[in-house]
C-alpha positions as CSV (number, residue, x, y, z in Angstrom):
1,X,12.4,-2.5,-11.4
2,X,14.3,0.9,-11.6
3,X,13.4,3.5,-8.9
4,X,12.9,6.3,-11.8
5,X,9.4,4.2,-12.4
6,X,6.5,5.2,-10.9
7,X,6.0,2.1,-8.3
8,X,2.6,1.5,-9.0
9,X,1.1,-2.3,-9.7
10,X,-2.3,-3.8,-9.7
11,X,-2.6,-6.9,-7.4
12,X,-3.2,-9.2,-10.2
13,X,0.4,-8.4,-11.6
14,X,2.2,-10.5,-9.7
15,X,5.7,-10.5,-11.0
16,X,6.6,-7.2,-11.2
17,X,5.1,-7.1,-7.5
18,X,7.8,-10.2,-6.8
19,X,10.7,-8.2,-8.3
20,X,10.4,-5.8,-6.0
21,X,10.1,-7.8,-3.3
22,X,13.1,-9.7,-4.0
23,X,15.0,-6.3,-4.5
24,X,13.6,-4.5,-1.3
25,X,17.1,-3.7,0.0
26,X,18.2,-2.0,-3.0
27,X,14.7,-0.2,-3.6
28,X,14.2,3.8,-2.8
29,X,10.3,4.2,-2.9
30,X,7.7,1.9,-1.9
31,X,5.0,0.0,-4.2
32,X,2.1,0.9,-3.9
33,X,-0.5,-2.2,-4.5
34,X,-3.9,-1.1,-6.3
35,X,-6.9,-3.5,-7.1
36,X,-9.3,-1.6,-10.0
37,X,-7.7,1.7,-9.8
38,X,-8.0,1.8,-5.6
39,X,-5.3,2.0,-3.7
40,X,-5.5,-1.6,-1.7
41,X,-1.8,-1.2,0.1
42,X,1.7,-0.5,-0.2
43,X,5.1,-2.1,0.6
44,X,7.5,-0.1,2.4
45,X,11.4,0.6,2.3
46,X,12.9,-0.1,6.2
47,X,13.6,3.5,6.0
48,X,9.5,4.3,5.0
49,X,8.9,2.1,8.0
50,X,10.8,3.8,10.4
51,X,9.9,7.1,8.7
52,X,6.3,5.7,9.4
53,X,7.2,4.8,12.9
54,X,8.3,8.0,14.3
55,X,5.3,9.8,13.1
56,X,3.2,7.7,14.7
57,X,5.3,8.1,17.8
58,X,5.5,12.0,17.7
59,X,1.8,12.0,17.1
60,X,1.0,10.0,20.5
61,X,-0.4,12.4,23.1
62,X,0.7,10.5,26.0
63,X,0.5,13.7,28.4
64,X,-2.7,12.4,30.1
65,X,0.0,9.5,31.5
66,X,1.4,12.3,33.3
67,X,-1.2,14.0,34.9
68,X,-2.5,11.0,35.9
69,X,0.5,10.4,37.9
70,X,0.5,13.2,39.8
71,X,-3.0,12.8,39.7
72,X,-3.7,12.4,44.1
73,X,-7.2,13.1,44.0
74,X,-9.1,10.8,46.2
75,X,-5.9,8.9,47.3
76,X,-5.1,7.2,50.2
77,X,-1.3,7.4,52.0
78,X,0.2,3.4,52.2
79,X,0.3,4.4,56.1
80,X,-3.4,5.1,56.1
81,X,-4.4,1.9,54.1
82,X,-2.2,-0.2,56.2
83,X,-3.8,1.3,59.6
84,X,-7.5,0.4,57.4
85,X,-6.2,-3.2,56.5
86,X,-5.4,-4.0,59.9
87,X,-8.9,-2.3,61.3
88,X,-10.6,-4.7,58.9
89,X,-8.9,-7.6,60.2
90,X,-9.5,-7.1,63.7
């Protein structure tokens, strides 16, 4: 399968699907599988996937980890705990 096709196969052709697969490493674009005209799923290059990857990455918010963090609201020294713990246990 040359990469100047348009890589595009319904499910229930499965040999074109297989000739891809066995020539991932030297393939540009992926396949994209369709069943009845839908778009069902597609089968990526390593460098799609990592492309893929990274954008999901970069489009994590993971800021609310750091304000959590510094987050002290309503929390107690180690000191003070240890001075509760051995009040409890007295």
């Amino acid at each position: 399968m040359s990469t100047s096709e348009y890589n595009e196969r319904d499910i229930g052709n499965v040999l074109p699907i297989q000739d891809y697969i066995t020539s991932i490493e030297g393939q540009e674009t992926e396949l994209v599988l369709t069943s009845k005209g839908r778009i069902v799923g597609a089968i990526l290059t390593m460098e799609q996937y990592n492309w893929f990857l990274d954008k999901l990455d970069e489009s994590q918010d993971l800021g609310f980890i750091a304000e959590r963090a510094e987050d002290k609201e309503g929390a107690q020294s180690l000191v003070d705990f240890r001075k509760e713990l051995a009040n409890d246990y007295r």
